[in-house]
N, C-alpha and C positions, 0 to 999 in steps of 0.2 A: 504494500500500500504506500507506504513512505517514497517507493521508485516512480511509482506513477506521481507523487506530490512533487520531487524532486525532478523529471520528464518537463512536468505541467509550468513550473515557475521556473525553467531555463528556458521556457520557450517561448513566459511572457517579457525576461527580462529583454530576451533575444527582438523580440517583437517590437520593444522599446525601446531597443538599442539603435533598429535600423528607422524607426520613426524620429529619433532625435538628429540621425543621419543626413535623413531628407530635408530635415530643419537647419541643421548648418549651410547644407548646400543651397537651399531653396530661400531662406531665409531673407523679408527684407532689409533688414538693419543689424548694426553689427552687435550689438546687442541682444536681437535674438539669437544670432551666433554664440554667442558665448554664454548666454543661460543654455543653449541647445546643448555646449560642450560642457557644460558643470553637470548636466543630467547627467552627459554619456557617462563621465565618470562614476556617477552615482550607482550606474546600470552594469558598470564593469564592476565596480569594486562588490554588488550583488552576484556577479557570475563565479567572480572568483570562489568565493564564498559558499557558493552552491555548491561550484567543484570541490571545494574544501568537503564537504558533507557527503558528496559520493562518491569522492577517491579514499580520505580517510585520510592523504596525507596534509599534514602539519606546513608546509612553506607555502600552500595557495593565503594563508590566513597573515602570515608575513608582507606577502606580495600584495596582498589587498589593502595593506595598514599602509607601504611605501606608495601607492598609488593613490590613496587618500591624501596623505601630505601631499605628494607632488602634484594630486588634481586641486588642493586648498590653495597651496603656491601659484600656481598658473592662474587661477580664476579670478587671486584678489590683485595678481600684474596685469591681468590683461585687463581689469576696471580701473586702476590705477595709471594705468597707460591711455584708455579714453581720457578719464579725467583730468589729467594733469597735464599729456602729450610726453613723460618720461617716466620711467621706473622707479629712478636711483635717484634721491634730490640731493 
């Protein structure tokens, strides 16, 4: 039972994954771009996560903590980069 809950919620994060896809690309403002890209990472560090649950191995749960930071990192450069026009002041 657990396989088919675990089948079911890779397939909506997957589902989720290529709809926030189509919003970067299709996107009119760069702003929805980059809320589109803060999902994706949302949606991956959920996949990871899942494979953590039906592999059973320990380093998808690391990998999804490193990807957190560095999708926090990216998300508050790339609004800091609209708003100010630089990164580093």
């Amino acid at each position: 039972m657990i396989t088919y809950a675990l089948i079911f919620a890779i397939a909506c994060f997957s589902l989720g994954l290529l709809l926030n896809l189509w919003r970067v690309i299709v996107g009119p403002r760069i702003s929805d771009r980059i809320l589109a890209l803060d999902t994706m990472t949302v949606n991956c560090i959920a996949l990871l996560i899942l494979l953590n649950f039906s592999l059973g191995s320990p380093i998808f749960f690391e990998v999804a903590m490193l990807f957190a930071l560095v999708g926090f990192v990216s998300t508050v450069s790339y609004c800091r980069f609209l708003l100010r026009g630089d990164i580093i002041e």
